[in-house]
C-alpha positions as CSV (number, residue, x, y, z in Angstrom):
1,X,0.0,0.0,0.0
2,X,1.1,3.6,-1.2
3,X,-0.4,5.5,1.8
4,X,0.6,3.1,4.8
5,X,3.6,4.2,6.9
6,X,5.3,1.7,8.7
7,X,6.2,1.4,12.2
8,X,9.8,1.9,11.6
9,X,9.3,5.3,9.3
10,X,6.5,6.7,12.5
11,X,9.6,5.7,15.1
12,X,12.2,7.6,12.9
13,X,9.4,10.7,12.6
14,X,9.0,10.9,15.7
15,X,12.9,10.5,16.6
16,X,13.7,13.2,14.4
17,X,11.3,15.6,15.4
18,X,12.3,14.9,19.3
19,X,16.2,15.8,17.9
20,X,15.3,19.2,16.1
21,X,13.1,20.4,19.6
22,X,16.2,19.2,21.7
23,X,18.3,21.0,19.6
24,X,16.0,24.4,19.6
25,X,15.7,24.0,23.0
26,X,19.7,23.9,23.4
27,X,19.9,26.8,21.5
28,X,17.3,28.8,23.7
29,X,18.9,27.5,26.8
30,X,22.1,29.1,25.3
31,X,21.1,32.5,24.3
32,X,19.6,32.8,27.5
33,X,22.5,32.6,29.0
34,X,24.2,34.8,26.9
35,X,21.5,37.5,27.9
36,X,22.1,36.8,31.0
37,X,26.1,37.3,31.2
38,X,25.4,40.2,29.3
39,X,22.7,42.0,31.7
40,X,25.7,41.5,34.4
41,X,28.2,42.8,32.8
42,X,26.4,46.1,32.0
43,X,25.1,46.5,35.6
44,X,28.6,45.5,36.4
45,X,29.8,48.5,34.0
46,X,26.9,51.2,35.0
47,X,28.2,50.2,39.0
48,X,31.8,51.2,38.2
49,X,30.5,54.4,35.6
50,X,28.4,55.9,39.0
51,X,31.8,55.1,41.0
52,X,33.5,56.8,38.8
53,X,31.2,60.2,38.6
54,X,30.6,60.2,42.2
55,X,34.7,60.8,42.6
56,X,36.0,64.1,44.3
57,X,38.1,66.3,42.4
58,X,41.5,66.5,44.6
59,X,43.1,68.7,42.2
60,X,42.7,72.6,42.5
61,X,41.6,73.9,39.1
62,X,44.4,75.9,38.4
63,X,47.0,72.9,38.5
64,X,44.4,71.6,35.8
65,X,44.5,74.1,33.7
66,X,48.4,74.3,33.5
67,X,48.2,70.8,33.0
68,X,45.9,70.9,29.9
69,X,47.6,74.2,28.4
70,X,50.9,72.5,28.5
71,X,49.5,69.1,27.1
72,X,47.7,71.1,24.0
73,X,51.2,73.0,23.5
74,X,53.1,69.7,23.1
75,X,50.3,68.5,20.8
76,X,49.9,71.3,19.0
77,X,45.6,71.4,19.0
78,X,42.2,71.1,21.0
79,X,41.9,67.9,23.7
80,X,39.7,66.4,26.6
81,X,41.3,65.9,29.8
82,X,39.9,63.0,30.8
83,X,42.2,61.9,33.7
84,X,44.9,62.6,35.5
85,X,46.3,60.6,38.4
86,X,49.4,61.0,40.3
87,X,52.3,58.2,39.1
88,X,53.7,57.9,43.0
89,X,52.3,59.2,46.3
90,X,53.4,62.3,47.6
91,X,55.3,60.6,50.7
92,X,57.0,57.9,48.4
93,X,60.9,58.9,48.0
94,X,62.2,59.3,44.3
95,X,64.6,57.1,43.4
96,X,67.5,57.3,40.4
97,X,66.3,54.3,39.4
98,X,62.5,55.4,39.1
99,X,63.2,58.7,37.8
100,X,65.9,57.2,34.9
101,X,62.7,54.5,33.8
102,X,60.3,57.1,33.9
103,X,62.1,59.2,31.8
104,X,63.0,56.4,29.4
105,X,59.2,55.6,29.2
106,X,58.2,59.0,28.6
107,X,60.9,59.6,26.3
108,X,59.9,56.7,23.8
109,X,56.5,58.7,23.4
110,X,56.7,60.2,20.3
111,X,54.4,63.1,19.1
112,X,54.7,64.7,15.7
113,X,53.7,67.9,15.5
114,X,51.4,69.3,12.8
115,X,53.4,70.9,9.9
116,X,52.3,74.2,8.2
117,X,50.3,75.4,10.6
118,X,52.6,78.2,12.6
């Protein structure tokens, strides 16, 4: 008969229907999770962006402004100051050997300067 389905063909229907809802269901079970990492991690990023904007300014406004006026003369044009932060504490003694790797490090920065525009 044309229009009879075995007993093996039902058992391999139904087999392979159970496999592709396992599988969808795998998937869901998977991007849930990724939806889930991912709602931490922004709450985990919004927590440290109100740290960061509920910080006191400890230096006077002066100090900043000498600070960005010299940076934009090195650089020769218009910046944001977004940080600065002290490299050592005030109590902690300079060294030779500090001061000589600083100077290396900030030495091997190098900044070209615009040309034609004097």
């Amino acid at each position: 008969m044309p229009g009879h389905i075995s007993d093996e063909m039902r058992a391999l229907a139904i087999v392979g229907v159970c496999i592709v809802f396992g599988v969808l269901t795998l998937i869901a079970i998977v991007v849930a999770l990724f939806k889930r990492l991912d709602d931490r991690w922004q709450a985990h990023e919004a927590a440290l962006a109100g740290q960061l904007t509920s910080r006191t300014q400890n230096i006077d406004d002066t100090t900043l402004l000498l600070i960005t006026a010299a940076a934009a003369t090195v650089v020769g044009g218009r910046f944001r100051v977004r940080r600065i932060h002290r490299l050592l504490p005030m109590r902690t003694k300079r060294t030779p050997w500090s001061s000589q790797g600083r100077l290396i490090l900030q030495g091997s920065h190098s900044i070209s300067r615009k040309r034609g525009s004097r």
